[in-house]
N, C-alpha and C positions, 0 to 999 in steps of 0.2 A: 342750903341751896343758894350758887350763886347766881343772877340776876345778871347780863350785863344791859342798862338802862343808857346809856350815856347818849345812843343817838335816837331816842325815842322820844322828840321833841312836839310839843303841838301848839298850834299858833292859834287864839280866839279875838277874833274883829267882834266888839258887838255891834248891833244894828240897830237898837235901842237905848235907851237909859237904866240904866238897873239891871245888867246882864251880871248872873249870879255865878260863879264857878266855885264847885267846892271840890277840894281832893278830900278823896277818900282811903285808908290806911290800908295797908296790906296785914295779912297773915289772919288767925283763928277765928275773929272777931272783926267784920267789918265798921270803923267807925269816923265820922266825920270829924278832920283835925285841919283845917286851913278854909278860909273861903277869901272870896277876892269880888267887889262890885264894879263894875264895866259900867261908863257911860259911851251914848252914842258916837264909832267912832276909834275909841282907843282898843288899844292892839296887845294882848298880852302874850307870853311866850312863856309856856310852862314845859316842865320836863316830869316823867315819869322815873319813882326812885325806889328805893329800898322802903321806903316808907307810903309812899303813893303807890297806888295800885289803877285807882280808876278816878275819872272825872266826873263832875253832875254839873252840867251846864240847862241855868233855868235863863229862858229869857231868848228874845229871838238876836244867833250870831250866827257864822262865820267860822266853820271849824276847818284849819288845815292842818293835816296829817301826812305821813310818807304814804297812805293808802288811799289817798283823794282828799277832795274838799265836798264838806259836805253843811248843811245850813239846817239852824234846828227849827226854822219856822215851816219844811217839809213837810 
């Protein structure tokens, strides 16, 4: 199955110190393979891929996406 990913971009502002993002892998087996720590303030830019399926954002940020912006301290 092919996937196209290329513009499926998402942007995370933390809001805090120690904002946690981890991708999480695609296919049979969900399991976690990258994380990244946010302090208050910085901006990261992740993409969705053959290998990333889905995000786990711990920590209060800032999420924008092509489908809104939305904030995890809601």
């Amino acid at each position: 199955m092919s996937i196209n990913n290329s513009e499926e971009y998402v942007v995370i502002k933390a809001k805090e110190n120690g904002v946690t993002i981890i991708g999480l892998t695609r296919g049979k087996d969900t399991k976690f393979h990258h994380s990244e720590k946010l302090d208050k303030g910085e901006i990261m830019i992740a993409q969705f891929t053959e290998h990333t399926s889905a995000m786990k954002i711990r920590g209060r940020a800032e999420v924008l996406t092509r489908h809104g912006r939305m904030h995890t301290d809601e």
